[in-house]
C-alpha positions in Angstrom: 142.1 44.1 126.6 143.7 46.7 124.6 147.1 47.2 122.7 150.0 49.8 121.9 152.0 49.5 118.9 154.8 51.2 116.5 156.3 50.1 113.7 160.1 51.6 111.8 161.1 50.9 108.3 164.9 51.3 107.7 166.9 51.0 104.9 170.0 49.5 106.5 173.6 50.3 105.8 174.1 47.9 102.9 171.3 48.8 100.3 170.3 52.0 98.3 166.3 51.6 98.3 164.4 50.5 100.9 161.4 47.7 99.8 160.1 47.6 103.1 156.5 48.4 103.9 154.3 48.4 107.1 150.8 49.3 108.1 149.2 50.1 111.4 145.4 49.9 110.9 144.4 50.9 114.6 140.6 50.9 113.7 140.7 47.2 112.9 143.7 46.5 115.1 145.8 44.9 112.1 149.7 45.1 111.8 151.5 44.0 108.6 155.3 43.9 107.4 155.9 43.0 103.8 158.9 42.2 102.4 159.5 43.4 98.8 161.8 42.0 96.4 162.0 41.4 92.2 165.0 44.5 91.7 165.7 47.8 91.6 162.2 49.8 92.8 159.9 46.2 91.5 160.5 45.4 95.7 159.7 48.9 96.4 156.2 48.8 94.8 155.4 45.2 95.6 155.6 45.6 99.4 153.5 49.2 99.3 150.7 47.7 96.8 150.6 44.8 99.5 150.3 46.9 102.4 147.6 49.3 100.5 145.8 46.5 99.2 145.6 45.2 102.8 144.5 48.0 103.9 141.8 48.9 101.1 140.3 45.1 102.0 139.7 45.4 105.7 138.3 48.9 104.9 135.6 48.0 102.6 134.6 44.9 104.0 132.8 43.3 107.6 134.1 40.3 109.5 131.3 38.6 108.3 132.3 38.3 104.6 130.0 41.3 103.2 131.6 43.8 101.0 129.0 45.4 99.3 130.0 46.5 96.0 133.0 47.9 96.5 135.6 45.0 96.7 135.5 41.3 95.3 136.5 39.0 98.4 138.8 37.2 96.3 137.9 33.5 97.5 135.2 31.4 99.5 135.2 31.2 103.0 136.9 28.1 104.5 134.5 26.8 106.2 137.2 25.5 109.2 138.3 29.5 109.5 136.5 31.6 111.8 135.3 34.6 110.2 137.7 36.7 111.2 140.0 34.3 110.3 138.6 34.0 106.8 138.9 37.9 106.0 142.8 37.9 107.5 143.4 35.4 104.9 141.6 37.0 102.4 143.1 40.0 102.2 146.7 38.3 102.0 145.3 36.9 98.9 143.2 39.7 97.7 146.5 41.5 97.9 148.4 38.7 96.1 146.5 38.7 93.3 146.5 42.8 92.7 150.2 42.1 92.8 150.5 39.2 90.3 147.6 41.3 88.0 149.8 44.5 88.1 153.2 42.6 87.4 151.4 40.9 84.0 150.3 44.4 82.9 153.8 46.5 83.5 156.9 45.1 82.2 158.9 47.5 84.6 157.7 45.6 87.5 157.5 42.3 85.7 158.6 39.6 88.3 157.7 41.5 91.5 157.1 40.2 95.1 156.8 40.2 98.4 157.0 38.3 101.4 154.3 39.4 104.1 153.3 39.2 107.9 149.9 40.0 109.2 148.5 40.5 112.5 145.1 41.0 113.6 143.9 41.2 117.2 140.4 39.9 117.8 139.6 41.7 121.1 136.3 40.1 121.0 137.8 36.6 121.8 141.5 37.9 123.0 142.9 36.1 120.4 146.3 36.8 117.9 145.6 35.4 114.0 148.7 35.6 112.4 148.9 35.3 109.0 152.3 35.2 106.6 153.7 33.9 103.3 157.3 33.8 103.0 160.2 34.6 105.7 158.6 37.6 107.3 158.3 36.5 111.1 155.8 37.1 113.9 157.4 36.4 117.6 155.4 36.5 120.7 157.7 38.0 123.7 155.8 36.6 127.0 156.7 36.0 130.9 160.4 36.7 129.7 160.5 34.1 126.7 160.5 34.6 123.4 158.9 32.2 120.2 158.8 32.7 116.8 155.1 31.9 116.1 155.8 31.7 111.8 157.4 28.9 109.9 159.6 30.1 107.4 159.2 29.3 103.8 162.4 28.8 102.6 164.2 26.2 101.0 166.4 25.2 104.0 162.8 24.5 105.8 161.6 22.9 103.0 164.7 20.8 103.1 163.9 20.1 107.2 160.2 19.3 106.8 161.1 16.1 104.6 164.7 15.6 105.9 164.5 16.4 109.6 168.0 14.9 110.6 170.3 16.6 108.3 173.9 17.7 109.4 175.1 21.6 110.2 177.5 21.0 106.9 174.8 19.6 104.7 172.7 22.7 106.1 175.7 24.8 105.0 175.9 23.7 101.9 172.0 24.5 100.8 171.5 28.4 100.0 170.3 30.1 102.9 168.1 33.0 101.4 165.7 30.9 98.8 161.9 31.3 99.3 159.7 28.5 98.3 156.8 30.9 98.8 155.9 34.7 98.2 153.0 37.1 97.3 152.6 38.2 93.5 154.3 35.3 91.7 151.1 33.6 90.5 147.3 34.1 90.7 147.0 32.0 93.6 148.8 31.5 96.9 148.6 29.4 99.9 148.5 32.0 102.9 150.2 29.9 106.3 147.6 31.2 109.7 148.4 30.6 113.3 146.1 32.2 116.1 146.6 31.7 120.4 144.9 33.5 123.0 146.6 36.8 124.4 147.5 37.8 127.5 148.6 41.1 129.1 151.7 41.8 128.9 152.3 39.7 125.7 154.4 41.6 123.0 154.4 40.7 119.3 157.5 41.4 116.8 156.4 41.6 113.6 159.8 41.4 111.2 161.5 41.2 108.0 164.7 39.2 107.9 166.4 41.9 107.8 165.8 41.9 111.5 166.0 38.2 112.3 169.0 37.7 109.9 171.6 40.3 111.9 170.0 40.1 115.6 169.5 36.6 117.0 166.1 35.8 119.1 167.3 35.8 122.4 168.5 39.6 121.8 165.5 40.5 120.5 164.4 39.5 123.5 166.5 41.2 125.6 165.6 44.6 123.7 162.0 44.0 124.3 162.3 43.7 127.4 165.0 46.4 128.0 162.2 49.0 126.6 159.1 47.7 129.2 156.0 48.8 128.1 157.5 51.5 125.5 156.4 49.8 122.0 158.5 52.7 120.4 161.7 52.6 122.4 161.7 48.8 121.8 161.2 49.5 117.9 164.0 51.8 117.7 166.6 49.6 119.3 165.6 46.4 117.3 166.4 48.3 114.1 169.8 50.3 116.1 170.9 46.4 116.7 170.6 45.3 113.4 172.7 48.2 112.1 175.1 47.8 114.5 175.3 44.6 113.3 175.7 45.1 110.0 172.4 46.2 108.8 172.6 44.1 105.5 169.2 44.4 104.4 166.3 46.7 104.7 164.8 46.5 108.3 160.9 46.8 109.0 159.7 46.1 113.0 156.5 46.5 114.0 156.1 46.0 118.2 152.6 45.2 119.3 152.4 44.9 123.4 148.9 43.7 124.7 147.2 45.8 127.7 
């Protein structure tokens, strides 16, 4: 098995700066969307450091843990993770804490964060990992259905997980765009994983909620499958919708359809 994939960053029609970032690392067949936020350019450089960071990881280290002496791996291997499994998850926290580090030293940035979505295609086993702090969302588009494969961490979900039965006017009334978790804001994070074997023809949506928040999942399931096996096309008019809707917030899609 093989994949296709492209990825758009826009700013919207709302906001001045875009704090948006996304990586495409073919080589180790890795997608990200990060989410920045903290103020005016603090979001900006948040969500690029976590994408470099990310990036810088996978490049100087092995699936098997081993990264010479040119990176610390920034935690011990969980010995229930796989090992690709383990160095998904610690990259998101390598990344977090070159965040946190960089946002103690520079008062300008002071406060800076990110929510993040990673993907990383074991070809070796067919299997998705996806790994994500915050709202950022993964979906998985297959035999014309669509799921959203990440648990948002938000305080309306943090709300559902301990009071499951609570009304559409008591949802109303709790803020809708709180996160309980987010890359940069301490030394530590917790880093949420999910992983499922692939199949051809599978498509995965990698988003910020500047996506999710103005186009609802059964259109972004209609788009995907409007644009058939063209990743880009399919990119293109997630990010069109969204506008068209409003475009509220900065918009980052990355499409990823399994061969």
């Amino acid at each position: 098995m093989n994949f296709i994939a492209a990825g758009l960053s826009d700013v919207g029609l709302q906001r001045e700066h875009n704090e948006d970032s996304f990586c495409i690392l073919a080589e180790h067949r890795l997608f990200v969307v990060a989410d920045g936020m903290g103020g005016h350019l603090a979001g900006d450089v948040a969500s690029r450091m976590a994408t470099g960071e990310v990036t810088a990881f996978f490049n100087a280290t092995r699936v098997d843990g081993d990264s010479g002496d040119s990176i610390e791996w920034p935690v011990e291997d969980d010995s229930r993770l796989t090992p690709v499994q383990n160095r998904l998850v610690a990259a998101v926290k390598f990344a977090n804490q070159r965040i946190f580090q960089a946002s103690i030293r520079n008062r300008s940035v002071q406060g800076m964060g990110m929510t993040l979505v990673a993907a990383l295609f074991s070809r070796k086993d067919r299997t998705m990992h996806v790994a994500h702090v915050g709202d950022s969302r993964a979906y998985r588009v297959r035999a014309g259905s669509i799921t959203q494969l990440t648990h948002d961490h938000s305080l309306v979900n943090d709300y559902l997980l301990v009071m499951p039965n609570l009304t559409d006017a008591e949802k109303e009334r709790l803020p809708s765009n709180v996160i309980t978790r987010a890359l940069g804001m301490q030394d530590g994070v917790s880093v949420d994983l999910y992983f499922e074997s692939v199949e051809a023809g599978d498509v995965y949506v990698l988003c910020s909620d500047g996506l999710n928040g103005m186009v609802s999942d059964d259109r972004i399931l209609g788009i995907v499958h409007e644009a058939g096996p063209n990743v880009e096309v399919a990119a293109k008019a997630l990010i069109a919708e969204a506008n068209q809707n409003g475009g509220e917030d900065n918009i980052t899609v990355v499409v990823v359809r399994i061969t």
